[in-house]
MIMI-655268 format. One line per field, with one value per residue (C-alpha): residue in three letters; x, y, z. Coordinates in nm, 3 decimals. Layout:
! residues N
rest <- [ALA, ...]
xx <- [X, ...]
yy <- [Y, ...]
zz <- [Z, ...]
END
This chain:
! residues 89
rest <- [UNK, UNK, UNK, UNK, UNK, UNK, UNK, UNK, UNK, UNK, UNK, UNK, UNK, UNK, UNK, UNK, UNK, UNK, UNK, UNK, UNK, UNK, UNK, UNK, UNK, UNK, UNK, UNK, UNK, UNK, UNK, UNK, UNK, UNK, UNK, UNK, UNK, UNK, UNK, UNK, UNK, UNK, UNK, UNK, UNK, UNK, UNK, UNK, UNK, UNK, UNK, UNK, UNK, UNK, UNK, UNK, UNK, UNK, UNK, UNK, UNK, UNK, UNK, UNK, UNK, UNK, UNK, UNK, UNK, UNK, UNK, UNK, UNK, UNK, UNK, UNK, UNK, UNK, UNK, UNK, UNK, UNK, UNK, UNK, UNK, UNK, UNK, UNK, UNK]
xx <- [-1.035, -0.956, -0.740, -0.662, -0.729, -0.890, -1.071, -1.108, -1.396, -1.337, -1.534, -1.795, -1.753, -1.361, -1.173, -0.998, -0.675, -0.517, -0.243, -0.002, 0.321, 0.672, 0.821, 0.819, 0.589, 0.193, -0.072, 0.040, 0.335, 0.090, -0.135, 0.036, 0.105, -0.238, -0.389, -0.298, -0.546, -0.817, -1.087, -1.019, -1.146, -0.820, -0.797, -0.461, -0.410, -0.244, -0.040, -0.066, 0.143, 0.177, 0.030, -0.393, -0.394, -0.312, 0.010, -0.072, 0.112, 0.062, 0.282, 0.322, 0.224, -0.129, -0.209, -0.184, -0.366, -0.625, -0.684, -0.630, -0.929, -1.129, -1.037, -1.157, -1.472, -1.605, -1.543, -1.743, -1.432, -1.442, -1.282, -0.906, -0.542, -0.323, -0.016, 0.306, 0.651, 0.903, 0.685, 0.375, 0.446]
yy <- [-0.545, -0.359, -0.406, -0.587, -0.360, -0.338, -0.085, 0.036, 0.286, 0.639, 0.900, 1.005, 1.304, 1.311, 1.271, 0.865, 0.838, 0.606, 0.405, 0.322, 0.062, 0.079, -0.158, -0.543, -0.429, -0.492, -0.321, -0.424, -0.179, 0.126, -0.014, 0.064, 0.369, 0.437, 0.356, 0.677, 0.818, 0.653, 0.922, 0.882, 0.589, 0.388, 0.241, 0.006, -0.080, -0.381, -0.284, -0.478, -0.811, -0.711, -0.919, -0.980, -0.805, -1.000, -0.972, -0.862, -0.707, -0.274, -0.059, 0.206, 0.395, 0.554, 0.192, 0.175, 0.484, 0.380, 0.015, 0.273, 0.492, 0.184, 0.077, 0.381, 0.405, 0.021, 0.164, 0.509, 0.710, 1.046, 1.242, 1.119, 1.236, 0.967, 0.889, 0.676, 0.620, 0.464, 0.254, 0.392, 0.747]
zz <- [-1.305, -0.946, -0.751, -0.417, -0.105, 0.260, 0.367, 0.713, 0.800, 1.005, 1.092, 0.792, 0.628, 0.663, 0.311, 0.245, 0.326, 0.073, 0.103, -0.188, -0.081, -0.220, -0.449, -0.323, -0.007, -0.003, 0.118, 0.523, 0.507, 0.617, 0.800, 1.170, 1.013, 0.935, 1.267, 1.353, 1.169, 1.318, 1.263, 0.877, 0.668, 0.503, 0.187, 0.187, -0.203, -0.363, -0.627, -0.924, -0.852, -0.528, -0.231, -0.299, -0.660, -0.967, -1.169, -1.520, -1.786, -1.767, -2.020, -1.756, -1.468, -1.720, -1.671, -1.252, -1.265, -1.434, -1.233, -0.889, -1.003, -1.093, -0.789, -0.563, -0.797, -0.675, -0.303, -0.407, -0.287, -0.455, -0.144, -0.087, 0.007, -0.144, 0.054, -0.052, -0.118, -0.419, -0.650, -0.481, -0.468]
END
């Protein structure tokens, strides 16, 4: 399973930005943010039973890791600065 994100494409070459939401937000809380960043590609990421991604039973944050770098791995993003905040930081 992956997760629920959209991607918006930048500049190549530049790293991914990727964009984590607090708790109770979706993957919409960065995105005026993250049109600021223009150049960059953006990867805005549904946690899990957040907004577009499935709610399924994890035992901890090993878990969200895990369905995040499964997650960047189906959009071939290897180069990334990860920004967030609460739940998502």
């Amino acid at each position: 399973m992956i997760l629920h994100a959209q991607a918006k494409h930048g500049k190549p070459g530049l790293p991914w930005l990727v964009f984590l939401h607090g708790f109770s937000g979706d993957c919409h809380e960065w995105q005026e943010v993250g049109e600021a960043f223009a150049d960059y590609s953006r990867l805005y990421v549904d946690l899990p039973g957040h907004g577009g991604s499935a709610a399924i039973s994890v035992d901890g944050f090993d878990d969200v890791t895990d369905l995040l770098c499964k997650t960047l791995v189906s959009y071939n993003i290897l180069n990334f600065w990860l920004v967030g905040y609460s739940l998502g930081g």
